[in-house]
C-alpha positions in Angstrom: 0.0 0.0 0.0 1.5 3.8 -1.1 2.1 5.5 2.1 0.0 8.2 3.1 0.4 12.0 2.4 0.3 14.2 4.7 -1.6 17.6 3.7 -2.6 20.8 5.0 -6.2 20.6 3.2 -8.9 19.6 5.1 -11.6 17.6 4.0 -15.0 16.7 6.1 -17.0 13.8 5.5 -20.3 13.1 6.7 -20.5 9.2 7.7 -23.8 9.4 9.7 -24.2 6.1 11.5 -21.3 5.0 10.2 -19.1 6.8 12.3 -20.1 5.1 15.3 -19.0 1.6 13.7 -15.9 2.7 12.6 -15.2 4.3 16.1 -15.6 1.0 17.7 -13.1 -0.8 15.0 -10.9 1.5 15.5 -10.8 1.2 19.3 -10.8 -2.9 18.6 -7.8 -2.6 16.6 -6.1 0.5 19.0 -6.1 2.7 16.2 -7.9 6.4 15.5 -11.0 6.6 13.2 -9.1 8.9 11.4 -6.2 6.7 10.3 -8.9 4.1 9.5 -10.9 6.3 7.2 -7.1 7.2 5.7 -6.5 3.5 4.7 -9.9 3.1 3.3 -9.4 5.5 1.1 -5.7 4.8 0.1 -7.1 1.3 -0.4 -10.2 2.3 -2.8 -7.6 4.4 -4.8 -5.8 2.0 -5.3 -8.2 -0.7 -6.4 -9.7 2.0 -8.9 -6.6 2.9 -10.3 -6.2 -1.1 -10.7 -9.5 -1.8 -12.3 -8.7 1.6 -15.0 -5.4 0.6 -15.7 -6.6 -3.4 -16.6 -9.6 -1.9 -18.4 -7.3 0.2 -20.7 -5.5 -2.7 -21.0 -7.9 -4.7 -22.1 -9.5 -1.8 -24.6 -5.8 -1.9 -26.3 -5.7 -5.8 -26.4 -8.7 -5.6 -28.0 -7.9 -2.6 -30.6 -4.2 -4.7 -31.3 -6.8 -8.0 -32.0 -8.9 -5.5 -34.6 -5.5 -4.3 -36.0 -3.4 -7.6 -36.9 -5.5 -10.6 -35.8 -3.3 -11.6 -33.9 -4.1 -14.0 -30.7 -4.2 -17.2 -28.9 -7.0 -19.5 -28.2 -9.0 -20.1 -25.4 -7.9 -23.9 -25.6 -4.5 -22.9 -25.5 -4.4 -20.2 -22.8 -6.5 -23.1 -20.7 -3.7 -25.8 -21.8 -0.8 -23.8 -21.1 -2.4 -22.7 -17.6 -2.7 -26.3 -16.6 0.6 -27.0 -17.3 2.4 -24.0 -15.2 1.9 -26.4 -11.6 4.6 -28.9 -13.7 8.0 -28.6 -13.0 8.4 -28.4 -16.9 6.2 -25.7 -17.7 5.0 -24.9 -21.1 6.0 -21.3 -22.6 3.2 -19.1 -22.9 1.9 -19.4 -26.6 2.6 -17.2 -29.7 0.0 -15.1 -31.0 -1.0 -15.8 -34.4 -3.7 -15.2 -37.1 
């Protein structure tokens, strides 16, 4: 997990009932509610950033397929996945038309 930035901008949240339950985690786990609500949001960040990143991914994988035709098949990604628990694994397979 990125470490947390300190800043001098101040943000308030509203968390209604919510702040009562993260109150008592946070005593539970001897830590503040703020520093809670800091690695809840580091951590959704993060998984965002994740998911956008392997859904552009995936939008040029798909726009490279379009383009040359290249890829592998879905028998073959499964065949070469079964094999990687071998001591001799397979290489991954070659695109192609």
């Amino acid at each position: 997990m990125a470490t947390p930035q300190t800043s001098t901008n101040t943000t308030s949240i509203k968390l209604g009932t919510r702040k009562e339950a993260l109150a008592q985690l946070a005593k539970l786990k001897k830590r503040t509610l703020h520093s809670l609500v800091l690695e809840a949001v580091d951590s959704y960040v993060a998984q965002e950033n994740a998911r956008l990143a392997y859904e552009e991914q995936a939008i040029r994988s798909y726009e490279n397929f379009q383009a040359t035709g290249q890829h592998i098949t879905l028998d073959e990604l499964e065949s070469w996945a079964k094999d990687l628990t071998e001591p001799n694994a397979k290489s991954l397979p070659l695109c192609h038309k």
